[in-house]
C-alpha positions in Angstrom: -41.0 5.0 32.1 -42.3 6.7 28.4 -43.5 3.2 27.9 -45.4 3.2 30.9 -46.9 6.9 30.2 -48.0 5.8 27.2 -49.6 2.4 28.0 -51.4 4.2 31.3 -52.9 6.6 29.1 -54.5 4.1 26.9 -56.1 2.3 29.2 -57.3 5.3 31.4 -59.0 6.7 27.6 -60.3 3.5 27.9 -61.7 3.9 31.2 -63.1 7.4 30.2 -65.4 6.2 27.6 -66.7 3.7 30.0 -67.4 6.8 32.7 -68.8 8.8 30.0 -71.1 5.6 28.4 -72.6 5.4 32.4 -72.9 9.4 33.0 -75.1 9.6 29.1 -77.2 6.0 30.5 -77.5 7.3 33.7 -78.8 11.2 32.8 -75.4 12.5 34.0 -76.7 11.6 37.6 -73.4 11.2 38.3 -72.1 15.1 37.8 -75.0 17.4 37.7 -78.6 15.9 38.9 -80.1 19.6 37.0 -83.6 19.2 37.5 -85.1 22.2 34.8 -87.7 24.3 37.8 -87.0 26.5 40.7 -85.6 29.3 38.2 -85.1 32.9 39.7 -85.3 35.6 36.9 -83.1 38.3 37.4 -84.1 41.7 38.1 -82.0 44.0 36.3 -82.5 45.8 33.3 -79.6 45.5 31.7 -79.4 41.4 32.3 -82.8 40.9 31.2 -81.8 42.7 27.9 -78.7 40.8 27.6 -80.7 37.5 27.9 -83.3 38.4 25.6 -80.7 39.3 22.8 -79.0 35.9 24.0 -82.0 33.7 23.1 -81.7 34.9 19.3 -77.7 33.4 18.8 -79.7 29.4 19.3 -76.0 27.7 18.9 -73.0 27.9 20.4 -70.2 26.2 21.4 -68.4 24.8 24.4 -64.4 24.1 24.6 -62.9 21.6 27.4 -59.2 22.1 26.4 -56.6 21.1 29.3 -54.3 18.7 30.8 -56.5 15.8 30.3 -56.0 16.6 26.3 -52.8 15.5 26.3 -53.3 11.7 27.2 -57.3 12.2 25.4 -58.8 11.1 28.8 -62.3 12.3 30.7 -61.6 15.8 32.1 -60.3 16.1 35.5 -62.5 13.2 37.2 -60.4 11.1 37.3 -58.3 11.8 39.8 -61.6 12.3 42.0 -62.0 9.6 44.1 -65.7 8.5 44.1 -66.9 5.2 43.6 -68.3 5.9 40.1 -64.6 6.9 39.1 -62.7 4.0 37.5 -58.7 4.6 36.7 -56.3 2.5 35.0 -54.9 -0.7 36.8 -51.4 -0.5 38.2 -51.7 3.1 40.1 -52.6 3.7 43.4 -54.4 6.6 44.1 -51.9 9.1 44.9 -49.6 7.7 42.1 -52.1 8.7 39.7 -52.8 11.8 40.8 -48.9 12.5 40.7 -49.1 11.2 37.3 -51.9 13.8 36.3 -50.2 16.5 38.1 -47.0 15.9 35.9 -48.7 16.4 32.4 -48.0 19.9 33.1 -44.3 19.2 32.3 -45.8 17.9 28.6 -48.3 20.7 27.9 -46.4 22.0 24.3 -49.0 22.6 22.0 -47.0 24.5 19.1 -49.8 23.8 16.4 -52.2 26.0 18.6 -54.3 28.3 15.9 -57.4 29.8 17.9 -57.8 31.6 14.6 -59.0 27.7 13.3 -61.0 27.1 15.8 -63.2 30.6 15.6 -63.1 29.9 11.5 -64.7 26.6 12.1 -67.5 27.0 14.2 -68.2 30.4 12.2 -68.7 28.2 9.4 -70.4 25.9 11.3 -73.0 29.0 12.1 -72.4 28.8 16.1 -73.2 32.8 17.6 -71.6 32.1 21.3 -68.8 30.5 22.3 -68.0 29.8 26.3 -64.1 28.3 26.8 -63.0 26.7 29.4 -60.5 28.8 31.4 -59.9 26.2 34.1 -60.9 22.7 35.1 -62.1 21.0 38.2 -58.5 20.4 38.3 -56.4 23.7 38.2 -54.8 23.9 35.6 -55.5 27.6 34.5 -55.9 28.3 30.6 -55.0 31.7 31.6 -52.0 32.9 33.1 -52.8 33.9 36.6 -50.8 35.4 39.3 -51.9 33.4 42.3 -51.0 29.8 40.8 -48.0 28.7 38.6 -50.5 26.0 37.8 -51.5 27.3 34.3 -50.3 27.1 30.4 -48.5 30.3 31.3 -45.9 28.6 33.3 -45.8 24.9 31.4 -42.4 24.2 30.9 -41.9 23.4 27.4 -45.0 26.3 26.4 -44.1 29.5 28.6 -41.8 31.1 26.7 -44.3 30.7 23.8 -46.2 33.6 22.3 -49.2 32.1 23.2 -48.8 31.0 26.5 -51.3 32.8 28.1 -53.8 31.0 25.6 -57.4 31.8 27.0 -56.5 35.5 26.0 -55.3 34.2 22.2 -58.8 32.5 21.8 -60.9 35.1 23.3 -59.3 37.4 20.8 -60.0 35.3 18.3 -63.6 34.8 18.5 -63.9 38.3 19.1 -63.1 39.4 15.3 -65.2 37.0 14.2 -68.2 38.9 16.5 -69.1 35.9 18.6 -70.5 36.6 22.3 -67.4 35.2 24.3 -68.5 33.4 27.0 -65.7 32.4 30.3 -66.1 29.1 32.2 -64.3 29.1 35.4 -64.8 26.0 37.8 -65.3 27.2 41.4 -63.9 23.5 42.9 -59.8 23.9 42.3 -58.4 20.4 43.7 -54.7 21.6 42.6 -55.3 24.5 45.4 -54.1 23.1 49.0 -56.4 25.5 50.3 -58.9 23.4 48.9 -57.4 19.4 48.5 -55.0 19.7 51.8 -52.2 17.3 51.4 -52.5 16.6 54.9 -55.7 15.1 54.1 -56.6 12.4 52.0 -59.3 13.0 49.1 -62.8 11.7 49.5 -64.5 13.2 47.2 -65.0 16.5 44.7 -65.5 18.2 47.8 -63.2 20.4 50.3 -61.3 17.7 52.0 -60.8 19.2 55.3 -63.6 20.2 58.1 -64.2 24.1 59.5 -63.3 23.1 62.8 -60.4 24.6 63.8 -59.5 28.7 63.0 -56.5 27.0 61.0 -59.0 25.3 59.0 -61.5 28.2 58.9 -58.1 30.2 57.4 -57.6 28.1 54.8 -60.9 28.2 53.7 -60.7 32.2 53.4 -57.6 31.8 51.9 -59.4 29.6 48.9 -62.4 32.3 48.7 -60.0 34.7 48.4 -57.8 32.7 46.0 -61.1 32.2 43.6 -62.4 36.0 44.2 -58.7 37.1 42.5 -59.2 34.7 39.7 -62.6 35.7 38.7 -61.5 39.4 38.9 -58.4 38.7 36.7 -60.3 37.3 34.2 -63.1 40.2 34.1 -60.5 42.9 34.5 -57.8 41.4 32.3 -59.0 39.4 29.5 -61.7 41.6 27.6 -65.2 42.1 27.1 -67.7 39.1 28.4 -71.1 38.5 27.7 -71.1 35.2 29.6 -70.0 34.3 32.9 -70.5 30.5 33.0 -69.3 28.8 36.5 -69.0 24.7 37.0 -68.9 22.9 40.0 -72.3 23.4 42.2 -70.6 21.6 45.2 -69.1 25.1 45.9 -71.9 27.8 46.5 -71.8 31.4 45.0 -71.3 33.2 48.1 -68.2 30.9 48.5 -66.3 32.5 46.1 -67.8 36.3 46.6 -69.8 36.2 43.3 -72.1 38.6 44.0 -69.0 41.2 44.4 -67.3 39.6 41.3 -70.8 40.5 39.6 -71.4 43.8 40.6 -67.6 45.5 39.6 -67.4 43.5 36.4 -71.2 44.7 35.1 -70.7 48.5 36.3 -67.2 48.0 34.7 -66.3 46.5 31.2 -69.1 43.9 31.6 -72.6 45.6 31.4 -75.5 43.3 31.8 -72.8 40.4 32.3 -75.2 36.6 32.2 -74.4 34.9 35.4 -74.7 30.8 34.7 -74.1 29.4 38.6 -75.4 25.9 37.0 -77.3 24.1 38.5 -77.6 26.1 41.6 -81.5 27.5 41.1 -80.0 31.2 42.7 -80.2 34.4 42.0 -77.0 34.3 40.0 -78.3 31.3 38.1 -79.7 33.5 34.5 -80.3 30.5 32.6 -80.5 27.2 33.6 -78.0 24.4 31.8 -79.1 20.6 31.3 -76.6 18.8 30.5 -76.3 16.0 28.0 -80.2 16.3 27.3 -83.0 18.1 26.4 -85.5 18.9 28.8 -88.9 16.6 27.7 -91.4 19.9 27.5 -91.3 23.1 26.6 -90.1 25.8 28.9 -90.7 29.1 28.6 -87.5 30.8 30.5 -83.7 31.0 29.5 -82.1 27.8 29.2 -79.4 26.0 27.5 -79.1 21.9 26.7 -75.0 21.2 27.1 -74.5 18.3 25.1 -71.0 16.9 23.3 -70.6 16.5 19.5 -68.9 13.2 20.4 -69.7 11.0 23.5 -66.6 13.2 25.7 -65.9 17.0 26.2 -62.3 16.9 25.8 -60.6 15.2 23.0 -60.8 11.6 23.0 -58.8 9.6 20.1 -61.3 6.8 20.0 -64.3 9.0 19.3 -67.3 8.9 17.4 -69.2 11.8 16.3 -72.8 13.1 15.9 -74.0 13.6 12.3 -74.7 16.6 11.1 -78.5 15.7 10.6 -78.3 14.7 14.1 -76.9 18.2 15.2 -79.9 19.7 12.7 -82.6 17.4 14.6 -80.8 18.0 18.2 -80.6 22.5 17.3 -84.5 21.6 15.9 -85.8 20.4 18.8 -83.9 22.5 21.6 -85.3 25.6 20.0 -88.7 24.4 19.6 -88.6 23.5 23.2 -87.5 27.6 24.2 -83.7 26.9 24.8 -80.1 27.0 22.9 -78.0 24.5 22.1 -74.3 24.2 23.1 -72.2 21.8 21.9 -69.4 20.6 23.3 -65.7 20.2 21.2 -62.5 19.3 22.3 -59.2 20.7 20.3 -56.6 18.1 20.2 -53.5 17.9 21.8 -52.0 19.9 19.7 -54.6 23.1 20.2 -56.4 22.4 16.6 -60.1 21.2 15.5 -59.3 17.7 14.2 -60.8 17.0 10.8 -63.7 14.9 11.9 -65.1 17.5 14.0 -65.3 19.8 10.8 -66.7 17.1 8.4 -68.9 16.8 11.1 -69.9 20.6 11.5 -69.5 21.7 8.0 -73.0 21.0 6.7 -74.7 22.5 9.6 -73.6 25.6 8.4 -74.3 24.9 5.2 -78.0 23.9 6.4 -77.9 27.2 8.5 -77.0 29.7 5.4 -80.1 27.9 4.1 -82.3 27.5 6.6 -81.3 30.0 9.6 -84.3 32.0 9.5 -86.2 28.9 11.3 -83.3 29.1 14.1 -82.0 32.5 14.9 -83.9 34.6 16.6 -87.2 33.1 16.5 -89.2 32.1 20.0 -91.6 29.2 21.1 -94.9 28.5 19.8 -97.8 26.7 21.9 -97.9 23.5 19.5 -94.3 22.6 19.2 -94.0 19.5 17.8 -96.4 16.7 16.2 -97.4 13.1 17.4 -94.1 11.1 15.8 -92.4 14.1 17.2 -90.4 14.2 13.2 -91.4 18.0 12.9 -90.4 20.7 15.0 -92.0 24.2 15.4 -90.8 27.8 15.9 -92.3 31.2 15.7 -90.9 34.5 14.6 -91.3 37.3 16.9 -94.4 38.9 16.2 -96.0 35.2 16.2 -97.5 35.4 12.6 -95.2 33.0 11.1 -94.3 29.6 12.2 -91.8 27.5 10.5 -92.0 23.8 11.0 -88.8 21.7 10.7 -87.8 18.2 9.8 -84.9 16.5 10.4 -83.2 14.1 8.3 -83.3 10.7 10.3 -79.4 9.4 9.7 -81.3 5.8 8.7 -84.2 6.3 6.7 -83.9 10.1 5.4 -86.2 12.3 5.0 -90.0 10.7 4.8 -92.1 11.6 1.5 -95.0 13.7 3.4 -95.3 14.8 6.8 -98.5 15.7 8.9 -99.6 17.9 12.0 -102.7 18.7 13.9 -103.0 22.3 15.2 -100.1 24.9 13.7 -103.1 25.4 10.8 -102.3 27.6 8.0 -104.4 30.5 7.0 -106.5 29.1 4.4 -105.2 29.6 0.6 -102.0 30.6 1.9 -98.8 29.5 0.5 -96.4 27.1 2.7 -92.6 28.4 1.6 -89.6 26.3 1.5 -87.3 28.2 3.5 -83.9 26.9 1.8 -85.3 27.2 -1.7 -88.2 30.1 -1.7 -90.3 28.0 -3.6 -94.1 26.9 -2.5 -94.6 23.1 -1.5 -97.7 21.3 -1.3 -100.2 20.6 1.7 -104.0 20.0 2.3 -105.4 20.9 5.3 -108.6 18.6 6.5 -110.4 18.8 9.8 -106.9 20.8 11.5 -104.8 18.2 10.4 -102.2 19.4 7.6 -100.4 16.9 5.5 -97.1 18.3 3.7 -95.3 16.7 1.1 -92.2 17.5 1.7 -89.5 18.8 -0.9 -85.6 17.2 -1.3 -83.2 18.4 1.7 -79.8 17.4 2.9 -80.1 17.2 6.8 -83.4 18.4 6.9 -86.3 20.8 5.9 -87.4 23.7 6.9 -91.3 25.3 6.0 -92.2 28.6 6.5 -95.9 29.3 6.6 -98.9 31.8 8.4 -100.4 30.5 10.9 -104.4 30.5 11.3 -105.4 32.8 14.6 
């Protein structure tokens, strides 16, 4: 039976990248169709404020950690049954979801060091982090009350120290002064309130019809169930500056939000960001494309969601972005008005693998650098330039600009760059950020031409701009 485990989990790895290779061809059509209009700004102070002071952190970091780790398959999905879902040969259904169910009897990760993980996106200059406290799938990162269903209650890990692990890496982030933000999926197919076993599974949706007062029960019973969750979180589990909820197929008012929202930002969570993704509600403070960046520039809060790799969870077979192509992707979402968060997944064991660090470590060291073009700065009108190479951002009060360009992983940084528009104030000097020292550029009939000093993952200028 190991044998079979083990030879199942290869191939349904296998079948992960393929689901992952259609959702990044496809524009994740087949998740979240997040069209970036229809956003509704909040109206309270404090929530305004809180977004405002958001849009300065620029880069953060997004952790899928869960049953589907174990194995290194595509979290949760796969035991959805849509047509776009492809699972390993030699399981029906049902046996697979039985199969899925019963990693929880293998969940033993005794390497687990949050500590690591906060160490190595601090280096990695991230501001935010948002973890994933439970999955389409159930299996609670947290140790809840209302469901044995979490890390708490694993088998071989509940007697461990760190069994209630959400709270461990929370804390963790914490001393190293992150903004902690909590994902929570509203959709819970473990919950028979919500998958009844006495239905089969259709879909990502409730798998039952409100047309009986039994069924209207269970229903109330799986708002409820949702309600308590959310509140043990916000009660129990410290101070959050990011609520960030998954799984638009269940509405807001399903799981009482709006009462969630109130008692946790008059409580311990003032001015509390509310991400309903792709939901275009009130509760919906900035808006979350996923796997891409939007192709204009938008002036309200918004975040691109994209993987360091081609999977959110860890994955043994993959490959991951440079870190000129993290530079170029940070570059351009700021330009654009948004933040970038990237998507890791801790291995098995609950640690950063080694190839996520080689791959993070020179951001940071690009960052300590060149941070002043990223943090805390806001959009300018011109944004970019024709070969889209060169990125623009503002400081605050608008008199500076900085213009950044990306190392392209092939060809490297080119010799001289130009722009129309974005002209500097004549016989001023154009500063390079990383190294204080002036570079060269001629300005002719608005179009400035750069020559562009050495950099490792890119450049970044820093210049006045002409009024």
């Amino acid at each position: 039976m190991k044998n079979i485990r083990l030879t199942a989990a290869v191939v349904a790895c296998l079948s992960c990248l393929s689901v992952s290779a259609q959702v990044e061809e496809a524009g994740n059509s087949f998740v979240h169709e997040h069209e970036m209009d229809g956003y509704i700004a909040p109206t309270d102070p404090a929530v305004l404020k809180k977004l405002d002071e958001w849009q300065d952190l620029k880069f953060g970091v997004l952790f899928h950690w869960g049953l589907y780790s174990i194995p290194g398959i595509c979290e949760s999905w796969q035991i959805c049954s849509e047509d776009w879902i492809t699972r390993p040969k030699g399981f029906t259904y049902e046996s697979y979801k039985r199969w899925y169910w019963e990693l929880n009897a293998s969940f033993n990760p005794l390497a687990f060091n949050p500590q690591q993980w906060a160490d190595v996106m601090d280096d990695a200059g991230m501001k935010y982090m948002i973890f994933t406290t439970k999955h389409h799938d159930g299996f609670c990162m947290f140790d809840s009350k209302y469901t044995d269903f979490s890390t708490a209650h694993a088998p071989l890990f509940e007697g461990n120290p760190k069994s209630d692990v959400a709270k461990y890496v929370f804390d963790a982030f914490r001393e190293k002064n992150f903004w902690i933000g909590c994902y929570f999926s509203k959709p819970d197919w473990h919950s028979q309130w919500f998958w009844n076993d006495y239905y089969a599974t259709s879909g990502r949706g409730r798998n039952y019809k409100l047309d009986s007062d039994e069924h209207k029960q269970w229903w109330e019973n799986y708002r409820q169930f949702c309600k308590n969750q959310l509140m043990e979180l916000t009660e129990n589990y410290g101070k959050f500056d990011i609520l960030w909820l998954d799984g638009g197929w269940v509405k807001a008012e399903d799981v009482y939000l709006e009462e969630v929202l109130q008692k946790a930002r008059s409580g311990k969570h003032p001015g509390l960001i509310s991400v309903d993704r792709a939901m275009k509600t009130k509760w919906e403070n900035y808006q979350t494309p996923e796997r891409s960046i939007p192709e204009v520039q938008l002036n309200y809060p918004w975040e691109s969601c994209i993987t360091l790799s081609h999977a959110w969870g860890w994955d043994p077979s993959a490959k991951f972005k440079s870190p000129a192509t993290v530079v170029g992707l940070l570059s351009e979402v700021c330009a654009k008005g948004g933040c970038l968060l990237l998507g890791v997944g801790p291995t098995p064991q609950g640690l950063i693998q080694d190839e996520v660090i080689e791959s993070l470590k020179p951001v940071g060291e690009w960052l300590r650098k060149n941070g002043e073009a990223i943090y805390s700065t806001r959009t300018t009108p011109i944004y970019t330039n024709t070969e889209k190479n060169v990125w623009f951002t503002a400081n605050k009060d608008g008199k500076n600009l900085y213009a950044i360009v990306p190392q392209n992983d092939e060809t490297g940084l080119p010799a001289t760059i130009t722009w129309d528009g974005n002209e500097p104030v004549k016989g001023s000097k154009m500063i390079d950020v990383a190294t204080k020292k002036a570079v060269k550029y001629v300005t002719v009939n608005g179009k400035t031409t750069v020559t562009l000093p050495a950099g490792t993952n890119g450049v970044a200028l820093k210049f006045t701009v002409k009024k």
